[in-house]
N, C-alpha and C positions, 0 to 999 in steps of 0.2 A: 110316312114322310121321311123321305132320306137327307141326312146329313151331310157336309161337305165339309173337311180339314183344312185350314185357312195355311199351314202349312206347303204337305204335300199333294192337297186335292183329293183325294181319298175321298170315297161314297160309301156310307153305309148306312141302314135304319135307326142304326143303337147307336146314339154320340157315345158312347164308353167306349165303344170299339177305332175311335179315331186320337188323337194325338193333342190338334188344340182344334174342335169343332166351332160350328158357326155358332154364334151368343144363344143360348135360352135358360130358361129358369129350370131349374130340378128341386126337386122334395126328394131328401133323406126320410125312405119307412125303417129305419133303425133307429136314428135320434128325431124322428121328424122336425130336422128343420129344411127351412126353403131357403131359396137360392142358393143352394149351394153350387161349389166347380163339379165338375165331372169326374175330378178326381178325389172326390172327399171320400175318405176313411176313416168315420168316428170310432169310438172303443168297441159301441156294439156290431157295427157292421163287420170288423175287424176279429171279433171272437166269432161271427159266423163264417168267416172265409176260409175255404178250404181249397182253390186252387187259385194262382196267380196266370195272365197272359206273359211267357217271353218273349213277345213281339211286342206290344204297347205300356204292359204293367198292370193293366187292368185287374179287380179280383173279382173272383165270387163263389156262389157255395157249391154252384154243379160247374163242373168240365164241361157240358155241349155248350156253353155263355159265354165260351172263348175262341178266340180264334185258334191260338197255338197253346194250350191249359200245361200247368208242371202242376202238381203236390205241390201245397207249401207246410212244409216239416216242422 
């Protein structure tokens, strides 16, 4: 199911990879909680992330998950 960017219009599978996506519910499997935003970063997702997106901000613990991946040091 592809998502749509209510900003830029932007399409992609993975609402992380857009900006501010169209409304749905997410489960955190770090802190499992629900509904969280797309951009939630609790303490333990946070001690697993090892690269950040410089295009969106996005994080996570492998580089291919990103669009444009940097180390975060």
């Amino acid at each position: 199911m592809a998502h749509t960017c209510k900003n830029c219009g932007a399409v992609a599978d993975d609402p992380g990879h857009l900006c501010n996506p169209t409304d749905q519910e997410l489960h955190c499997s770090y802190c499992d909680e629900h509904n969280v935003s797309i951009n939630h970063v609790c303490k333990g997702k946070l001690s697993a992330m090892n690269y950040s997106c410089s295009t969106c901000g996005r994080v996570a613990e492998e580089e291919g998950s990103l669009c444009n991946p940097a180390e975060i040091k």
